[in-house]
N, C-alpha and C positions, 0 to 999 in steps of 0.2 A: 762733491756730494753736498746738496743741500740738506744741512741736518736741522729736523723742528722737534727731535725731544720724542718725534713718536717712535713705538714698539718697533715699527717695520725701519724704523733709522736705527736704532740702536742694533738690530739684527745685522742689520748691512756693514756697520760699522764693527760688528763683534766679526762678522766673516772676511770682511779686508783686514783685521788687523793680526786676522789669523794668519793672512798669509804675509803682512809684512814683518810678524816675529818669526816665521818659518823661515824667510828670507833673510832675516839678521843672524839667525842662526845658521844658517847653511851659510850665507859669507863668512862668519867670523870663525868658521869651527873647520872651514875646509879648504884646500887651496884655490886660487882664481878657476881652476881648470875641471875644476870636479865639483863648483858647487851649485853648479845648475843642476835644476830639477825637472822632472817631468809635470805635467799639466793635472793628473791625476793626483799625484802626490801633492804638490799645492794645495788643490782642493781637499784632499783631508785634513789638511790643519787650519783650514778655513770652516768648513764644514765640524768640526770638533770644536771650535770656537762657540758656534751657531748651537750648537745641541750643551753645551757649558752653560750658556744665558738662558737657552728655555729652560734648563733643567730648576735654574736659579730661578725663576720667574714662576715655574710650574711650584718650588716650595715655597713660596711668599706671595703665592695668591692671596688674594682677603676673602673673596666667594666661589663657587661652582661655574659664574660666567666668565669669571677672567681664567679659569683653570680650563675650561673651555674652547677658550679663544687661544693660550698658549699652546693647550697636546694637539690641536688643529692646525695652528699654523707650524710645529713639530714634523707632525702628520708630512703634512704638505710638504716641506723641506725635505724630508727623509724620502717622502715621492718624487719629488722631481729630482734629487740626486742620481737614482736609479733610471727615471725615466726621462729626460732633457726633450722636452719641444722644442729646440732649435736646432 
């Protein structure tokens, strides 16, 4: 990941690091044999990550256009969850 500081990095970075505490956690807490996860489940503690920081970002807006630009890009996130174009 090339990170430059903007929004859409630190998002990305809040949803991979979802899933690499979910993964520190399901290692450490279960045996070798049982703590693989399914692809859904990953995803929600990636995706809970991801709506943790808009949420933090949506209360420390300074104006009506950044509050904007986060419940949008929220929006979006929470769409394409449901809906996947790939």
């Amino acid at each position: 990941m090339n990170f430059d500081g903007s929004f859409e990095n630190v998002s990305t970075l809040a949803h991979e690091w979802g899933h690499a505490i979910h993964s520190l956690y399901s290692n450490s807490t279960q045996p070798y044999t049982t703590a693989r996860y399914s692809l859904f489940i990953a995803e929600i503690a990636a995706f809970t990550n991801e709506l943790l920081l808009s949420d933090y970002m949506l209360r420390n807006a300074t104006n009506d256009e950044e509050r904007i630009y986060f419940l949008n890009h929220a929006i979006d996130r929470i769409r394409g969850a449901f809906f996947s174009t790939g």
